[in-house]
C-alpha atoms as a printed R data frame, in Angstrom:
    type eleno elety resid chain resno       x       y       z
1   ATOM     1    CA   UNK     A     1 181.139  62.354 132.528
2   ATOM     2    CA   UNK     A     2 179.009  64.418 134.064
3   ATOM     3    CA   UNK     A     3 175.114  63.160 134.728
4   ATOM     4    CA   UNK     A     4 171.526  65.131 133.768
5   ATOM     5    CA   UNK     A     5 168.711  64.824 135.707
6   ATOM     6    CA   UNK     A     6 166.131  63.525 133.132
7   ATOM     7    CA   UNK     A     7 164.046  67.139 133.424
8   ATOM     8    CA   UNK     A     8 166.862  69.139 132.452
9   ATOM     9    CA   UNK     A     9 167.818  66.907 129.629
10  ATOM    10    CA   UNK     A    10 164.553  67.327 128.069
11  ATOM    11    CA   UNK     A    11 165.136  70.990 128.575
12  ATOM    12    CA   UNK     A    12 168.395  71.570 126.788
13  ATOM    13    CA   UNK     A    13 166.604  69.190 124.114
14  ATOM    14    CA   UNK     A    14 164.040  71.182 123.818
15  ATOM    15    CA   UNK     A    15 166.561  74.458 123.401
16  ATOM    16    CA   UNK     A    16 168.372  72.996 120.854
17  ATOM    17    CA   UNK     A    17 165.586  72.414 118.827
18  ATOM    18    CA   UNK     A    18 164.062  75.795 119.802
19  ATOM    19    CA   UNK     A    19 167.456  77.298 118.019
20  ATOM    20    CA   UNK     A    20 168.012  74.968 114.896
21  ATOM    21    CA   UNK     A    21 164.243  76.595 114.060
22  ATOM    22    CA   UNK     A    22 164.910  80.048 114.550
23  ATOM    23    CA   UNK     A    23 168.216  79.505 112.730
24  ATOM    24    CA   UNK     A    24 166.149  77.711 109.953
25  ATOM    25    CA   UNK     A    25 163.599  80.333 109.684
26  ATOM    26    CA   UNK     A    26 165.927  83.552 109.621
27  ATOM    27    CA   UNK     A    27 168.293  81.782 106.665
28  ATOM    28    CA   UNK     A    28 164.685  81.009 104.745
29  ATOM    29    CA   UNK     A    29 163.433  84.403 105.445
30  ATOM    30    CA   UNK     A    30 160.115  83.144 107.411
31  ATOM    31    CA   UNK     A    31 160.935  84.590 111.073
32  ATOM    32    CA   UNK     A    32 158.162  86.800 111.717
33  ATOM    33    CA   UNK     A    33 154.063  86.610 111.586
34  ATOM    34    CA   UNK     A    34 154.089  90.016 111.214
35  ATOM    35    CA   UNK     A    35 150.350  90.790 110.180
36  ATOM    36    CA   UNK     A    36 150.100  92.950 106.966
37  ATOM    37    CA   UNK     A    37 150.802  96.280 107.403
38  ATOM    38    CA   UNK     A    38 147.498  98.465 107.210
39  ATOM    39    CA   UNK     A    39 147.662 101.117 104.089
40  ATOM    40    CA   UNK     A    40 146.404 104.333 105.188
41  ATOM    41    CA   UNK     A    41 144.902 106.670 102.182
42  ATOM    42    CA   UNK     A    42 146.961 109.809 101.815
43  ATOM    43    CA   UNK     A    43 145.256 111.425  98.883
44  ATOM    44    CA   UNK     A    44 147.761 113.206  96.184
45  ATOM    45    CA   UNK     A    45 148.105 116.642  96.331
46  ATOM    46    CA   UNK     A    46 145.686 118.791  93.550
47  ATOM    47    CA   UNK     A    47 148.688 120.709  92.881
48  ATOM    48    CA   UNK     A    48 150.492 117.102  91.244
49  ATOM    49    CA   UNK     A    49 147.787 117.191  88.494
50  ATOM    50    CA   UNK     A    50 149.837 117.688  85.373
51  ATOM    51    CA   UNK     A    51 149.375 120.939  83.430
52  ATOM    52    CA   UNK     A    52 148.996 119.715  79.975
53  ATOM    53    CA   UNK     A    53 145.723 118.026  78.241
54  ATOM    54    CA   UNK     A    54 145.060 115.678  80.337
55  ATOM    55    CA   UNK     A    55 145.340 117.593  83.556
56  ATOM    56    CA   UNK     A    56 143.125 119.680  82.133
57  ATOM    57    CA   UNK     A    57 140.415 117.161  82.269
58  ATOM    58    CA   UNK     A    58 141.423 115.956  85.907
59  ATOM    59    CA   UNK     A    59 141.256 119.432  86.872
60  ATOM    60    CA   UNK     A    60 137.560 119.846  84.952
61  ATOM    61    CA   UNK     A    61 136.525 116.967  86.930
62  ATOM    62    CA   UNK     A    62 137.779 118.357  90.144
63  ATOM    63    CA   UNK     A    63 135.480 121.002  89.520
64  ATOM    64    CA   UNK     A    64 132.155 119.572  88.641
65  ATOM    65    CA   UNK     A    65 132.908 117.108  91.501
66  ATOM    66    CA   UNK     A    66 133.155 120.068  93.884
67  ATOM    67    CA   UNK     A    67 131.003 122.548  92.230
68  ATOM    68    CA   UNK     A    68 128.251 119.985  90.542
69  ATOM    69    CA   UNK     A    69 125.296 122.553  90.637
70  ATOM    70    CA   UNK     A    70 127.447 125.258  89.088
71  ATOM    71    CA   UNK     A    71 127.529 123.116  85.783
72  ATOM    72    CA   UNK     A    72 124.606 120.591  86.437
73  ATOM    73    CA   UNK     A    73 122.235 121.997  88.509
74  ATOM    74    CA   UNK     A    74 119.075 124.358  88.412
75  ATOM    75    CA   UNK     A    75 121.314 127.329  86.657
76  ATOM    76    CA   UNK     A    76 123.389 125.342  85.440
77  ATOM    77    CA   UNK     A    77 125.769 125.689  82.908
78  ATOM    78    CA   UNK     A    78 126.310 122.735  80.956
79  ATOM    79    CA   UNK     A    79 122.675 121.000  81.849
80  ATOM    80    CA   UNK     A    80 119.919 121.792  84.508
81  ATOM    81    CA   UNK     A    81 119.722 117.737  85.465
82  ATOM    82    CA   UNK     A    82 120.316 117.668  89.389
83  ATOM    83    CA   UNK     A    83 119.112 119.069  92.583
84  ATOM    84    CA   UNK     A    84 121.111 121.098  92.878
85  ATOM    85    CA   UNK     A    85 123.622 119.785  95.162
86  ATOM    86    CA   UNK     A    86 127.100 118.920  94.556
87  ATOM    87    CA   UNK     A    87 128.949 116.044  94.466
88  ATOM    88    CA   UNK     A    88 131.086 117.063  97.113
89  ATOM    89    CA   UNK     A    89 128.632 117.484  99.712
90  ATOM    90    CA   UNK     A    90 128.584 113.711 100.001
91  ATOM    91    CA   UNK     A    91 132.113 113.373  98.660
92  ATOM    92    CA   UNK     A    92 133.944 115.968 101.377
93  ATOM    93    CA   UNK     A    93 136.556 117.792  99.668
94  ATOM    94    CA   UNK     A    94 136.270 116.775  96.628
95  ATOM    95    CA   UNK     A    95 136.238 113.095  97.187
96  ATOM    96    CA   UNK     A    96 139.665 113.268  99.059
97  ATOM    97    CA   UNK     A    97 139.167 113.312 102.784
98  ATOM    98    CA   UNK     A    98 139.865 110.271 105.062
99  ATOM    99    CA   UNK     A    99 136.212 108.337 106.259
100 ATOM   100    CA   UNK     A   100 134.353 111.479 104.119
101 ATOM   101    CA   UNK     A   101 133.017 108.807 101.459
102 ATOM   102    CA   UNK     A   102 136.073 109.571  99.381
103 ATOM   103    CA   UNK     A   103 137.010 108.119  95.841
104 ATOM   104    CA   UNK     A   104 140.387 106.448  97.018
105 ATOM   105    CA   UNK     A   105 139.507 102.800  96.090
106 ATOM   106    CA   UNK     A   106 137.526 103.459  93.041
107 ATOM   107    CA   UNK     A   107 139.827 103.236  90.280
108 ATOM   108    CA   UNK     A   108 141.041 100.124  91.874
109 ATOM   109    CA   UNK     A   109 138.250  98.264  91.774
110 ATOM   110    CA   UNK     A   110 136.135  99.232  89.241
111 ATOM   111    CA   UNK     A   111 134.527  97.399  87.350
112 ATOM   112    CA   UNK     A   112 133.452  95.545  89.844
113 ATOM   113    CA   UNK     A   113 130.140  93.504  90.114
114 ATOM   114    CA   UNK     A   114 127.790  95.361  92.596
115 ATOM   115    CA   UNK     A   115 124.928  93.065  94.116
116 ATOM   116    CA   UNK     A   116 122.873  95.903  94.661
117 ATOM   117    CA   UNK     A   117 122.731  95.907  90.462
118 ATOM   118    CA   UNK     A   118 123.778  92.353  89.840
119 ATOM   119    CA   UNK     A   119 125.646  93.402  87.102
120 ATOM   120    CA   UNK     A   120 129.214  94.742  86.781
121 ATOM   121    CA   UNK     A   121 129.351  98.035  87.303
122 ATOM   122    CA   UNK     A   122 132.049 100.764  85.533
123 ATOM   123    CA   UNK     A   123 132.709 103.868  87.224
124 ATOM   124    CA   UNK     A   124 130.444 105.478  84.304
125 ATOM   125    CA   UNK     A   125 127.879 103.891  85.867
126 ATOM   126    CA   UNK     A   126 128.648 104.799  89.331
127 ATOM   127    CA   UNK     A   127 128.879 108.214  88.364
128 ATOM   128    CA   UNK     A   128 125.665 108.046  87.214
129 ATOM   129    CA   UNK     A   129 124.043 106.184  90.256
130 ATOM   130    CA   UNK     A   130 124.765 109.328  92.525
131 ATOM   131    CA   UNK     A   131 123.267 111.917  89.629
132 ATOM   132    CA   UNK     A   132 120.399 109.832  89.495
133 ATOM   133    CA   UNK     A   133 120.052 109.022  93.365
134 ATOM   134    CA   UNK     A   134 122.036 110.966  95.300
135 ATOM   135    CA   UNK     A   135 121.821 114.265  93.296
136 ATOM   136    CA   UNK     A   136 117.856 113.253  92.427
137 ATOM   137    CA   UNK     A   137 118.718 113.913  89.024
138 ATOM   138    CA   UNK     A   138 119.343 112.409  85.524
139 ATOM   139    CA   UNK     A   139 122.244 110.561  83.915
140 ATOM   140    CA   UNK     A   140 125.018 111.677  81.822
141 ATOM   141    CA   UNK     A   141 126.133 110.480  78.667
142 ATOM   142    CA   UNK     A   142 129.050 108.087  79.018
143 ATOM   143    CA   UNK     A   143 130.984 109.953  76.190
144 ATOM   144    CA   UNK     A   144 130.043 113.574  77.163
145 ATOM   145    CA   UNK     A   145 133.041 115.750  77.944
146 ATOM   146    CA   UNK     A   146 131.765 116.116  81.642
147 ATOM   147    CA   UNK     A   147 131.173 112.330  82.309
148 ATOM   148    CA   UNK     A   148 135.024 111.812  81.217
149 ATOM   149    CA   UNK     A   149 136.430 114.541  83.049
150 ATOM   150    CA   UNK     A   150 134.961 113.204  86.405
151 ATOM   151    CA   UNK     A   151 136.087 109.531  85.331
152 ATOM   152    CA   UNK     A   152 139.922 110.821  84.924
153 ATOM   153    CA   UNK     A   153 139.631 112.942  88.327
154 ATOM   154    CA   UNK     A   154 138.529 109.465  90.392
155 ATOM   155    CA   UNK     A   155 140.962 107.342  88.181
156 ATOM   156    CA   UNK     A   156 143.770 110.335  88.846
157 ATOM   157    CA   UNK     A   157 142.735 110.341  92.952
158 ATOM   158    CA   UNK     A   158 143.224 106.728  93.373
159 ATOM   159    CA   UNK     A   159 145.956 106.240  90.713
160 ATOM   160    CA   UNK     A   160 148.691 104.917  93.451
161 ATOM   161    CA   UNK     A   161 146.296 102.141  95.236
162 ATOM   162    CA   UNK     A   162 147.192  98.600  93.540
163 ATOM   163    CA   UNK     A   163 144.319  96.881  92.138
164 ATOM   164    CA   UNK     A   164 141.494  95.177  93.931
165 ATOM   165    CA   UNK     A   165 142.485  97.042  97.004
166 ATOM   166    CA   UNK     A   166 140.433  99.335  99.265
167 ATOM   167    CA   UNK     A   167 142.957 101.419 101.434
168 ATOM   168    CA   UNK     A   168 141.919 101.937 105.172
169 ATOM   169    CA   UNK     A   169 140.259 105.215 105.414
170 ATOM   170    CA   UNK     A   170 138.132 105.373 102.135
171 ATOM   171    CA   UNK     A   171 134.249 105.407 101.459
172 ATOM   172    CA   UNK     A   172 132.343 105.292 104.743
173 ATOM   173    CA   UNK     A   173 133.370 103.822 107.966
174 ATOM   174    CA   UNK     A   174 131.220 100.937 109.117
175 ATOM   175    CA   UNK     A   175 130.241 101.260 113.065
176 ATOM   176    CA   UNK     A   176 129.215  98.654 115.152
177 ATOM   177    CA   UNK     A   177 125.408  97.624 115.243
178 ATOM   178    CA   UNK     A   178 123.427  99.337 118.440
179 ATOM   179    CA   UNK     A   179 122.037  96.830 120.609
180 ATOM   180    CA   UNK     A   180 118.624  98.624 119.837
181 ATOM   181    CA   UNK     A   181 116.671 100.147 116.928
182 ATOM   182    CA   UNK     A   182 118.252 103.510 116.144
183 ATOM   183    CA   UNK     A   183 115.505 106.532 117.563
184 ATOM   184    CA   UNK     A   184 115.060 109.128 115.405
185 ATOM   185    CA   UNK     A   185 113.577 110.689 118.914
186 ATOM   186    CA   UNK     A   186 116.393 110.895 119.927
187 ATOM   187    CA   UNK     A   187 118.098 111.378 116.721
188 ATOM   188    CA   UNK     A   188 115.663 114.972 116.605
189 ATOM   189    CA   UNK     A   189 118.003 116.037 120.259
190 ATOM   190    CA   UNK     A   190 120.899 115.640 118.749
191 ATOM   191    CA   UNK     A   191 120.062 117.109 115.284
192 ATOM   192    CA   UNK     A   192 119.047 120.364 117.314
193 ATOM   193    CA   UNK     A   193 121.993 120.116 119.450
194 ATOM   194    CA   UNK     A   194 124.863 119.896 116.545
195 ATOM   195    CA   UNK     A   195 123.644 120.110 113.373
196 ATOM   196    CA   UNK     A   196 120.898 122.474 112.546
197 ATOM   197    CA   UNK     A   197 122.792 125.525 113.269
198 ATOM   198    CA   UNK     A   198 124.152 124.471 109.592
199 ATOM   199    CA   UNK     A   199 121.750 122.739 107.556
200 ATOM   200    CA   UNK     A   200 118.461 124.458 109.276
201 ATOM   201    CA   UNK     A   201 115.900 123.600 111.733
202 ATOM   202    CA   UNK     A   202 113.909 122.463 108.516
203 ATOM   203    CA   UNK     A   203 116.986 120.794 106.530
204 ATOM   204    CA   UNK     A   204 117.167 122.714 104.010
205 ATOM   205    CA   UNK     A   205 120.073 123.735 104.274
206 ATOM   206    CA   UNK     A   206 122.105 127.428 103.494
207 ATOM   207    CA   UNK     A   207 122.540 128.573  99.213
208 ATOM   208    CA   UNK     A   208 125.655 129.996  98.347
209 ATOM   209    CA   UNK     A   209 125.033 133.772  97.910
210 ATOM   210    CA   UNK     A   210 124.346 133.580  94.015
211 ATOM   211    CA   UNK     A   211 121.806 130.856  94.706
212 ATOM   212    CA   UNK     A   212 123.548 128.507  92.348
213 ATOM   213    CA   UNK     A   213 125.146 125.906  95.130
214 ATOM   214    CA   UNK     A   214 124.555 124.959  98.408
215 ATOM   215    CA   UNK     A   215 127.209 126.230 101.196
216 ATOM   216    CA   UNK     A   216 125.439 123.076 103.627
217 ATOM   217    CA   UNK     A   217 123.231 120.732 101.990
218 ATOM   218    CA   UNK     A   218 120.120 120.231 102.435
219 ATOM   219    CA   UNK     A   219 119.081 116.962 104.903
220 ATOM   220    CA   UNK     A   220 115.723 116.790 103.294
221 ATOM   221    CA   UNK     A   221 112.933 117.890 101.360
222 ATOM   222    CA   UNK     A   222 112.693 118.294  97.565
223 ATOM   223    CA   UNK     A   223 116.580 119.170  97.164
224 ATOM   224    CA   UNK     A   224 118.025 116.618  99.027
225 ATOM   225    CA   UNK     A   225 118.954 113.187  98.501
226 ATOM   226    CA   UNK     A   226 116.431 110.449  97.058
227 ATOM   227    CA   UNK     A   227 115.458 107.348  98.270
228 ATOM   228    CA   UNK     A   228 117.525 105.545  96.536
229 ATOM   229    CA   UNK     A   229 120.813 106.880  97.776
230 ATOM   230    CA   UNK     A   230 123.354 104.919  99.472
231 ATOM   231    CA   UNK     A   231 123.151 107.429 102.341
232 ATOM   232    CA   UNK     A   232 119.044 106.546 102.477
233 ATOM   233    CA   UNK     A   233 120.705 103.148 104.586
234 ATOM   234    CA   UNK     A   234 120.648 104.426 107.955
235 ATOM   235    CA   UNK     A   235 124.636 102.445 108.682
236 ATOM   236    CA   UNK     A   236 125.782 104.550 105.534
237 ATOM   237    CA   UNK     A   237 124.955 107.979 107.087
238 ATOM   238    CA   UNK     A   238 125.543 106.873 110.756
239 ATOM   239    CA   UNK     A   239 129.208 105.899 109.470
240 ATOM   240    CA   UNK     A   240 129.555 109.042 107.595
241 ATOM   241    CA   UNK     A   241 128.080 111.236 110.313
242 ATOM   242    CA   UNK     A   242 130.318 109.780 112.678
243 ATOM   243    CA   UNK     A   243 133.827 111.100 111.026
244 ATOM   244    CA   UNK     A   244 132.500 114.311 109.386
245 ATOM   245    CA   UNK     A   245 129.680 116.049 111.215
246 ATOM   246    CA   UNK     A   246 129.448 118.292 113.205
247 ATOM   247    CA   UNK     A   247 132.474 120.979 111.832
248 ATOM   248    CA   UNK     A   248 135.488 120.215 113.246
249 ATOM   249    CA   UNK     A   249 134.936 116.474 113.262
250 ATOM   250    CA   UNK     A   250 137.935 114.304 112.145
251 ATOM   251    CA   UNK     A   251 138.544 110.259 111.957
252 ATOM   252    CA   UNK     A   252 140.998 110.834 114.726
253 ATOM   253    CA   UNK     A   253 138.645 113.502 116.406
254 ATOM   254    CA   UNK     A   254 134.889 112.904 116.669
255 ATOM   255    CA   UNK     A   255 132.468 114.942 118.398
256 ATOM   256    CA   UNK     A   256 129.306 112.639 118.041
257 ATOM   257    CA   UNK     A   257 129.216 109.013 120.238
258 ATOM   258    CA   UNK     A   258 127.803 106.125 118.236
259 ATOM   259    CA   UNK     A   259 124.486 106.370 119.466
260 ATOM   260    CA   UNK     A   260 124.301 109.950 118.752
261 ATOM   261    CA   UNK     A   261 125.524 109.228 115.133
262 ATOM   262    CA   UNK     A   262 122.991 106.285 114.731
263 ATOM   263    CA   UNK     A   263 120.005 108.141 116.444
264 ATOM   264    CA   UNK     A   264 120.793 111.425 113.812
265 ATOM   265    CA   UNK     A   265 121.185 109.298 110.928
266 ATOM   266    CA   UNK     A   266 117.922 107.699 111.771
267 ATOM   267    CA   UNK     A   267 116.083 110.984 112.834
268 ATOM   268    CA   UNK     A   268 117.445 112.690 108.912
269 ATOM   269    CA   UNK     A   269 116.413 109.325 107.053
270 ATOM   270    CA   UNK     A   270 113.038 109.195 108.711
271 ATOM   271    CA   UNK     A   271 111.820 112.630 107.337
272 ATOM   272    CA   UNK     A   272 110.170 113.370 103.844
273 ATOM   273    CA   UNK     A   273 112.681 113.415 100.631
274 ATOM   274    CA   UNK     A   274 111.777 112.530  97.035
275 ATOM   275    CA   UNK     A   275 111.289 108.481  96.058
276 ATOM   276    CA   UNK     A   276 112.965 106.652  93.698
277 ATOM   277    CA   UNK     A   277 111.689 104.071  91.875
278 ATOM   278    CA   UNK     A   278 114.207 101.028  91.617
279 ATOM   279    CA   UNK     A   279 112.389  97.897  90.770
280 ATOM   280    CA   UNK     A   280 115.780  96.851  89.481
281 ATOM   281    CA   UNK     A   281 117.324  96.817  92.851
282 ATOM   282    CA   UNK     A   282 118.948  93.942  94.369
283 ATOM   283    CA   UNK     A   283 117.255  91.226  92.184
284 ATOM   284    CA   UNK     A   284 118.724  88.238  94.381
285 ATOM   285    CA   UNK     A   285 116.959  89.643  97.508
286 ATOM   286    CA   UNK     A   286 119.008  86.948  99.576
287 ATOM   287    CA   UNK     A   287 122.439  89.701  99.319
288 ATOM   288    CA   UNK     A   288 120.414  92.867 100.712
289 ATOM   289    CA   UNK     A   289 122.063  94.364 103.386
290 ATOM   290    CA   UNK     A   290 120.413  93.878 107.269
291 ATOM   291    CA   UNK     A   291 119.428  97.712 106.659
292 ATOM   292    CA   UNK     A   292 117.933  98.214 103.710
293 ATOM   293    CA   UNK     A   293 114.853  99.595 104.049
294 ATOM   294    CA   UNK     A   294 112.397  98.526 101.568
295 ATOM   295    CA   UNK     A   295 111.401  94.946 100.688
296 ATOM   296    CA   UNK     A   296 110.599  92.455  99.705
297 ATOM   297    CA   UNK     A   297 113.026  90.332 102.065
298 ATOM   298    CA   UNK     A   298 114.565  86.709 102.599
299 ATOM   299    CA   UNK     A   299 113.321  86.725 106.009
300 ATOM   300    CA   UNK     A   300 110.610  88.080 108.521
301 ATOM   301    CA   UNK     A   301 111.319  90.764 109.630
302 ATOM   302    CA   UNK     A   302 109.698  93.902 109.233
303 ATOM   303    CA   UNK     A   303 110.598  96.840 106.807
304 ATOM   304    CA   UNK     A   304 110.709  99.475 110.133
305 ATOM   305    CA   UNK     A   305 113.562  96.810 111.749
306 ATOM   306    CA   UNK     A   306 115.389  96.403 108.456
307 ATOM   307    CA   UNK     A   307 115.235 100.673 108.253
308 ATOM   308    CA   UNK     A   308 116.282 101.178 112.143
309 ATOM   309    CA   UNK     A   309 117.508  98.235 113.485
310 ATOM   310    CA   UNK     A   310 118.078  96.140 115.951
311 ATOM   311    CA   UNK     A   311 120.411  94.720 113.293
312 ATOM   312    CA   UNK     A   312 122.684  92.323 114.772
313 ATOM   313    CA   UNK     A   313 119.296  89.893 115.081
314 ATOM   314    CA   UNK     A   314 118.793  89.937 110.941
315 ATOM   315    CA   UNK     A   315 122.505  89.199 110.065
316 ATOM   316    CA   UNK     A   316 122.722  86.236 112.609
317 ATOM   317    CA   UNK     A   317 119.427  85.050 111.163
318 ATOM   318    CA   UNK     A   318 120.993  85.397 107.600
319 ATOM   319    CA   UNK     A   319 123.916  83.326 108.831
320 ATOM   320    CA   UNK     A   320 121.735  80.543 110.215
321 ATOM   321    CA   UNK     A   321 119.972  80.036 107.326
């Protein structure tokens, strides 16, 4: 009989075991630690919507999502209740396009409870948040004919995601906090550099030629965004900046660097636009984000940090406490 040394015992041991699991595993099905695969957004394809009664609601919705101020705005058709902007100048092509604040994990989630509320929120009421805020403008009625052609567009753009998912790719990418405040100094280079050759040395951005939409939004000013927009929080429109601005910007092809996209974002956000008034806001002030720029706060530090940053320093101090 032949004899082992002791170390190569333990080693043929040790493969035998090693086997019997692998064997055990692949009968049971639990071989691999394969981490979930990521779901990339693909929207569906406009030309999908059914041509019947309800896709003519989707494709209704389509339309005041990408012409708003045609039906809502100044001249508009329907109502003169926004800005004058459209939907889609926040919501790039018609709330379809990868990182460009698209609608792809709205139907999925909503309702949902919002902190920013603290109350659960239907898509209704969403809607209505970016009239009112984004659009500086007034609210539908839930049972209008406009208001229920948007809702079936969003529920008919993010029909495929499964429930209580958000799919890689939609709203607004977050980027990682600057070690510093964000400059709107600097922001001002940049802004001259890539953007106002589009939306205007001023911001005011470029009408369509029957002066009923705008071809580039305006920045700022009267006609742009309120202060109670999402994109008034300076990591909202660095993140959106970042994958859609300047033209010809893509997720997988940026133009801007993140300090360029942060500096902008602050530079835009730090010039004059109309206030809301939203004493409803976030009424446990605990669950405010690190950049939200108005207080009161859970903590000390100032409004102009909470607005530019550094923000790394709040959200470790919100985790200590």
């Amino acid at each position: 009989m032949p004899s082992f040394k002791p170390k190569l015992l333990l080693v043929l041991i040790a493969g035998l075991v090693g086997i019997s699991w692998l064997v055990g595993h692949i009968i049971s099905g639990t071989t691999t630690n394969k981490p979930e695969a990521i779901v990339y957004w693909n929207p569906p394809d406009s030309s999908a919507i059914p041509v019947n009664e309800d896709g003519a609601l989707i494709r209704y919705g389509r339309d005041l999502i990408a012409s708003t101020s045609v039906y809502l705005g100044p001249k508009g058709k329907v109502a003169t209740i926004t800005n004058g902007m459209n939907c889609q100048n926040c919501h790039l092509e018609a709330g379809t396009k990868f990182w460009g604040n698209n609608y792809g994990g709205v139907a999925a989630n909503y309702p949902k409870y919002r902190e920013r509320s603290g109350t659960i929120e239907t898509i209704y009421k969403r809607i209505n948040d970016c009239l009112e805020r984004s659009l500086n403008g007034k609210a539908l009625d839930s049972n209008s004919h406009e208001m229920q052609a948007m809702q079936a567009y969003i529920k008919w753009i993010g029909r495929n995601v499964p429930l209580k998912k958000k799919p890689v790719g939609s709203a607004i990418a977050d980027l990682p906090y600057l070690d510093r405040a964000a400059d709107p100094i600097k922001g001002k280079h940049v802004y001259r550099i890539k953007c106002q050759s589009c939306h205007t040395p001023e911001g005011t951005g470029i009408l369509n030629k029957e002066g009923n939409g705008y071809i580039y939004p305006p920045l700022w000013g009267e006609n742009s965004y309120n202060t109670g927009a999402g994109l008034y929080r300076i990591s909202r429109l660095a993140g959106y900046v970042k994958f859609n601005m300047p033209n010809g910007t893509s997720h997988d092809n940026p133009l801007l660097t993140n300090e360029e996209a942060w500096d902008v974002a602050a530079f835009i956000n730090s010039q004059p636009r109309p206030k809301a008034i939203t004493p409803k806001d976030w009424p446990i002030i605990e669950k405010k984000p690190v950049d939200h720029p108005f207080g009161p706060y859970a903590d000390t530090f100032t409004e102009s940090q909470h607005k530019y940053g550094p923000f790394e320093v709040i959200k470790q101090a919100y985790k200590k406490s």
